[in-house]
C-alpha positions in Angstrom: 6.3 -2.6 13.5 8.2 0.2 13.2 8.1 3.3 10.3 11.2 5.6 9.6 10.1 8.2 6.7 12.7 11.1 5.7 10.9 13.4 4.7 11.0 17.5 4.5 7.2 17.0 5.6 6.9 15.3 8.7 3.7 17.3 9.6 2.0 16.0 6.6 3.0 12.5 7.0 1.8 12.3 10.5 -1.7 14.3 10.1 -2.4 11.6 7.3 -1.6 8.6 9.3 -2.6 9.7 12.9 -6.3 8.6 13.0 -9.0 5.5 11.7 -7.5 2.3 12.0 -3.6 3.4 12.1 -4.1 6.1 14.6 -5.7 3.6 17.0 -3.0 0.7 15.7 -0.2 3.4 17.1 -2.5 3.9 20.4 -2.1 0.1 21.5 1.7 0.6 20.3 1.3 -2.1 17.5 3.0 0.4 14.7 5.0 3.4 15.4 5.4 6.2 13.0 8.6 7.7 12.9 9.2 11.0 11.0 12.6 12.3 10.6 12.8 15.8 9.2 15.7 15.9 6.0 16.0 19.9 6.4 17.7 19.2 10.6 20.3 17.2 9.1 21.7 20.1 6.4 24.7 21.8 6.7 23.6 25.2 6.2 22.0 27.8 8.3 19.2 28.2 5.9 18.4 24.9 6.6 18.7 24.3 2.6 18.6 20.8 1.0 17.9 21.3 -3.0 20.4 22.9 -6.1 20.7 23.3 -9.2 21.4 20.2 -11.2 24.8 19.7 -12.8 24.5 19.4 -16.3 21.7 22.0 -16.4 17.8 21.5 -16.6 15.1 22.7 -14.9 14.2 22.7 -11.1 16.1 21.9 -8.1 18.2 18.3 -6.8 17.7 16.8 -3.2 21.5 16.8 -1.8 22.8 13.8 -0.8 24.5 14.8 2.1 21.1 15.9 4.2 19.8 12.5 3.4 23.0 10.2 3.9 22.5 12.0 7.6 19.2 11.3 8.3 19.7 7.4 7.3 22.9 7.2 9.7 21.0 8.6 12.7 17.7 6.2 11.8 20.5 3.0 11.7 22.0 3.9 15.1 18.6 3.4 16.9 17.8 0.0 14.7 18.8 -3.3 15.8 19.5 -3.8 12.3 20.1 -1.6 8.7 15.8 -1.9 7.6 14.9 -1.9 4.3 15.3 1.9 2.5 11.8 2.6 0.2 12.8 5.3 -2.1 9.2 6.0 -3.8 9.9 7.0 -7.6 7.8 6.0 -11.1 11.2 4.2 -11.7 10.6 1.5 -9.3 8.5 -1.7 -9.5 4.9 -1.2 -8.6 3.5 -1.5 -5.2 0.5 -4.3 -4.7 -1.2 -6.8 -2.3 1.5 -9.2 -2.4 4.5 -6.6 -1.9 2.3 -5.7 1.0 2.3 -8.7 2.8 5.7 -9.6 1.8 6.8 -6.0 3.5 4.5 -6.7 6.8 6.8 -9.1 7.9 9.4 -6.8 8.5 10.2 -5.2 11.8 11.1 -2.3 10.5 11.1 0.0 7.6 12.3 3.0 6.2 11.0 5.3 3.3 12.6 8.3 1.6 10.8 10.8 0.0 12.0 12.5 -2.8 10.7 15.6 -3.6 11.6 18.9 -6.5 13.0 17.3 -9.5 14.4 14.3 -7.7 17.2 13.4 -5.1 20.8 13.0 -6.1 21.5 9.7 -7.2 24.8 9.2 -5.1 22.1 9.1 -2.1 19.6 6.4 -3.8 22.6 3.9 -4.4 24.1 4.0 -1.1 21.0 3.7 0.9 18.3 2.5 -1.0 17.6 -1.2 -1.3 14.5 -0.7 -2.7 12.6 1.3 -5.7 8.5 1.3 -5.5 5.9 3.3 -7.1 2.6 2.9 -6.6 1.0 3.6 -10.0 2.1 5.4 -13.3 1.6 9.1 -12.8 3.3 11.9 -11.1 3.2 13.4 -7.5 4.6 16.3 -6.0 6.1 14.4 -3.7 6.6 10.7 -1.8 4.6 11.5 0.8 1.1 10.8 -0.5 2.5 7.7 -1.8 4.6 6.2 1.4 1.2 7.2 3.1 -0.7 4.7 0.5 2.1 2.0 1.3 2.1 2.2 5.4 -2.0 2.0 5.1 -1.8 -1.0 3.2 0.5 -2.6 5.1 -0.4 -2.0 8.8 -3.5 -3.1 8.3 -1.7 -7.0 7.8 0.5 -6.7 10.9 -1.4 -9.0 13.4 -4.3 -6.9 15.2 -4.4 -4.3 13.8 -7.5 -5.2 12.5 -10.1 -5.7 15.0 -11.7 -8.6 12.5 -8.6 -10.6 11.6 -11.0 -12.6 9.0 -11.2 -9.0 7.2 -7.9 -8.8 6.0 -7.7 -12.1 4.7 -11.0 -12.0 2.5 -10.7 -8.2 0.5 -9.9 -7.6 -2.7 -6.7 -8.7 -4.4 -5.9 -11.3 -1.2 -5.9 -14.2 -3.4 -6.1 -12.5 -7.1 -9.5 -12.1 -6.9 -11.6 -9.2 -6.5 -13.7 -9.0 -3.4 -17.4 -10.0 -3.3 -20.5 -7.8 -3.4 -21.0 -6.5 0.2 -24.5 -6.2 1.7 -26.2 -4.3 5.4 -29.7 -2.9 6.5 -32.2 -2.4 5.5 -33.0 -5.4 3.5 -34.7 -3.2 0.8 -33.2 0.1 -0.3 -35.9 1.8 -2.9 -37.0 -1.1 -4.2 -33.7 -2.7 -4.2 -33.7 -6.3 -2.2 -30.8 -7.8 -0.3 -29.8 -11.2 -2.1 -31.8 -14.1 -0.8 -28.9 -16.5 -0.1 -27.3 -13.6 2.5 -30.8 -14.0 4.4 -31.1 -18.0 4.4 -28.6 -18.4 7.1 -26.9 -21.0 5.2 -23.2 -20.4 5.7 -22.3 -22.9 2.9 -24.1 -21.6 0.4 -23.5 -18.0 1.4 -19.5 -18.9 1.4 -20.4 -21.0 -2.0 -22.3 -17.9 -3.8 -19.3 -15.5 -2.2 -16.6 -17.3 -4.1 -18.7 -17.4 -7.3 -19.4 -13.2 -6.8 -15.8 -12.8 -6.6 -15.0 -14.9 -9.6 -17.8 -13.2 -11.6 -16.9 -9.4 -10.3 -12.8 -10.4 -11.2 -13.5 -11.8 -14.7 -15.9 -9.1 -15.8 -13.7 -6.2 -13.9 -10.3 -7.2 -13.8 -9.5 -10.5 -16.1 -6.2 -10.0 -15.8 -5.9 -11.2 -12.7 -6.9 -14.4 -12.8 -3.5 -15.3 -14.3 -2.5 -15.3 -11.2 -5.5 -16.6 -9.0 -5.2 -19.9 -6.9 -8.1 -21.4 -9.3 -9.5 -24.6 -7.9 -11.1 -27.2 -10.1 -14.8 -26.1 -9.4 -13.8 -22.7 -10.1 -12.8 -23.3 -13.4 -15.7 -25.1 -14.1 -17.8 -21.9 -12.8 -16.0 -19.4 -14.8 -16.2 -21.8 -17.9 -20.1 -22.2 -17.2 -20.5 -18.4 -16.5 -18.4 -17.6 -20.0 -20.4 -19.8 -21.7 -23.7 -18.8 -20.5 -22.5 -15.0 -21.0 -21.3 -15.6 -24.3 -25.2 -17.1 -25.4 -26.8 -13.6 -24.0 -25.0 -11.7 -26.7 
């Protein structure tokens, strides 16, 4: 899979993605990380992309032309126009599910805005999509593409060196992920669950399900709107709220 990121930062972009798991995923050439640099495509000596806003204000505008550039020399070296991430507080917010979705692409490119904002002539005739990945402001898109190509390399197929890994963490299937246990089997008095020692993968997987169940309605309720809920989870959670409910 391939990632274009205009940015005025490459050197940041590719420090933060160039090691762990998504340095080693670009080693076996399963991901590439492309940065393309917005200031070589301006028109000025200065190598200057912002001014003023029309209309007045404070702070400086990304040009459009700079940008425009950049996009038209990503699209002559794609087999086709990718999907154009422009990451603003505007735009719908990035999860699990807009993470797998996006892993099935081929390719993508992401636009980072930076100053005040980039002129919106360059948003409407390149972008095709808006994200943000939570509701607070950075000084810049970089952090948050960062956030989004983590997230989703870690889905493209082997990247992860335990496939079973991705499939089970949190937010997978609306549910939060269960507690996780290692050596030594007691930490200052602390024991290890028996059921993770019996060797009894049923029950383990049983008393997994019911952790993650337990950790998502006491943590983050609301997603269970959305959980794939099977009948003897229900049941569970019903038993569990009931049971709760009597210990108050």
């Amino acid at each position: 899979m391939r990632f274009n990121i205009m940015t005025l930062f490459p050197d940041m972009i590719r420090q933060g993605l160039n090691s762990s798991i998504i340095g080693k995923a670009q080693e076996k050439d399963l991901i590439e990380i492309n940065t393309i640099n917005i200031r070589d495509y301006a028109y000025n000596k200065h190598k200057q992309v912002d001014d003023y806003p029309y209309g007045g204000g404070a702070g400086m505008v990304m040009q459009p032309e700079p940008i425009y550039e950049a996009y038209k020399n990503i699209i002559t070296k794609s087999e086709e126009k990718p999907r154009v991430i422009y990451l603003t507080p505007q735009g719908k917010t990035f999860n699990q599910e807009m993470a797998m979705e996006l892993s099935k692409e081929k390719e993508l490119t992401f636009l980072c805005g930076h100053y005040e904002g980039i002129d919106e002539r360059a948003i409407d005739m390149i972008v095709t999509d808006e994200v943000s990945i939570g509701d607070y402001i950075l000084t810049g898109g970089e952090l948050a593409v960062m956030v989004m190509i983590d997230a989703i390399s870690r889905l493209v197929p082997n990247v992860l060196s335990n496939e079973v890994s991705a499939e089970t963490e949190s937010f997978d299937d609306n549910l939060l992920e269960y507690p996780q246990y290692t050596r030594p089997a007691v930490f200052m008095d602390k024991k290890v669950p028996d059921i993770l020692l019996s060797g009894h993968h049923k029950n383990i997987d049983d008393w997994r399900r019911e952790q993650s169940l337990i950790r998502t309605y006491e943590k983050r309720p609301d997603l269970l709107e959305k959980a794939d809920l099977t009948d003897k989870d229900k049941k569970f959670l019903d038993k569990y709220c009931k049971l709760k409910g009597s210990m108050l």
